[in-house]
C-alpha positions in Angstrom: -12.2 1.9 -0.6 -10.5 5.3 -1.6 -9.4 7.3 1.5 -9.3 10.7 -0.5 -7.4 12.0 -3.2 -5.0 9.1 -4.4 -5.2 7.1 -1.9 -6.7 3.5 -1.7 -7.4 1.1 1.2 -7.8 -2.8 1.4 -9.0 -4.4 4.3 -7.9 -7.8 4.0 -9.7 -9.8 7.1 -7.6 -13.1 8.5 -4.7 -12.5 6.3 -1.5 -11.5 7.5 1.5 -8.8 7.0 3.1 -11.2 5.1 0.5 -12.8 3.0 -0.5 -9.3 2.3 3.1 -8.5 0.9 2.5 -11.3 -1.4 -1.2 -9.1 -2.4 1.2 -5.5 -2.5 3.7 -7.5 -4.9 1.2 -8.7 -7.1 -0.8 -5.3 -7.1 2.9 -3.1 -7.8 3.6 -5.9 -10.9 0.1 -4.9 -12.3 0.6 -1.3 -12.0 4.5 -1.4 -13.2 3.0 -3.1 -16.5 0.2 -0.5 -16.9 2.5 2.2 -16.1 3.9 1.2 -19.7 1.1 3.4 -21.4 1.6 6.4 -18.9 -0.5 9.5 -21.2 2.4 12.0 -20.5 6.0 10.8 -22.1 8.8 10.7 -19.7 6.2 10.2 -16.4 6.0 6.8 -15.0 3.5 5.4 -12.4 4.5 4.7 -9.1 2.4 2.7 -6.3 3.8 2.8 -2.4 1.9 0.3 -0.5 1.5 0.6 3.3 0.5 -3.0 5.7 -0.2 -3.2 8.8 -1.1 -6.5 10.8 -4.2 -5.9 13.4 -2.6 -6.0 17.4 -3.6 -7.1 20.3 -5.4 -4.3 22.1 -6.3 -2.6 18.8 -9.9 -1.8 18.9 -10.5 0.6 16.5 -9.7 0.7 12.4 -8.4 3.6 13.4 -5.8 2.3 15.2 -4.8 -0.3 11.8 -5.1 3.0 9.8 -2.4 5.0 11.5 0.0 2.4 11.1 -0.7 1.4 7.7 -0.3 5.1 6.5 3.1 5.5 8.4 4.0 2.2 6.3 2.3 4.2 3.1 4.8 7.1 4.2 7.6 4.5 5.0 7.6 2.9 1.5 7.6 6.7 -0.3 10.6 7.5 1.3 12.3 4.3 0.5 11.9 5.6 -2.7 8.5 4.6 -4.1 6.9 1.9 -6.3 7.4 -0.5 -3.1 5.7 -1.5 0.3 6.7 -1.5 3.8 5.2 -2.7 6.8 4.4 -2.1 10.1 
């Protein structure tokens, strides 16, 4: 569901960080080939992806959302178009 602005959120039950690496590397190959036909010449689009793995003791989305947007923040500064996870 979109979170605000330009920011997106799956919630992907029973899977984990890493098989939703495998989901972030398939979504950043579909966006790198769109980015192709970017409208504005010179501009490219970029997709950071942030994952987080539900812990023990979380018991709020809250909780999974905090961490998934410091991985969102995480993967910007590692220089974008790319995930991290935490």
């Amino acid at each position: 569901g979109r979170m605000g602005g330009d920011e997106f959120c799956l919630l992907l039950p029973e899977t984990t960080a890493q098989a939703a690496s495998v989901v972030a590397g398939r979504i950043l190959a579909a966006c790198e080939a769109a980015g192709s036909v970017h409208p504005t010449p010179g501009e490219r689009l970029t997709v950071s992806i942030g994952i987080t793995q539900a812990q023990p003791g979380d018991t709020m989305l809250d909780q999974l959302y905090a961490r998934a947007d410091k991985a969102l923040y995480e993967a910007k500064n590692q220089g974008r178009s790319r995930w991290a996870v935490m």
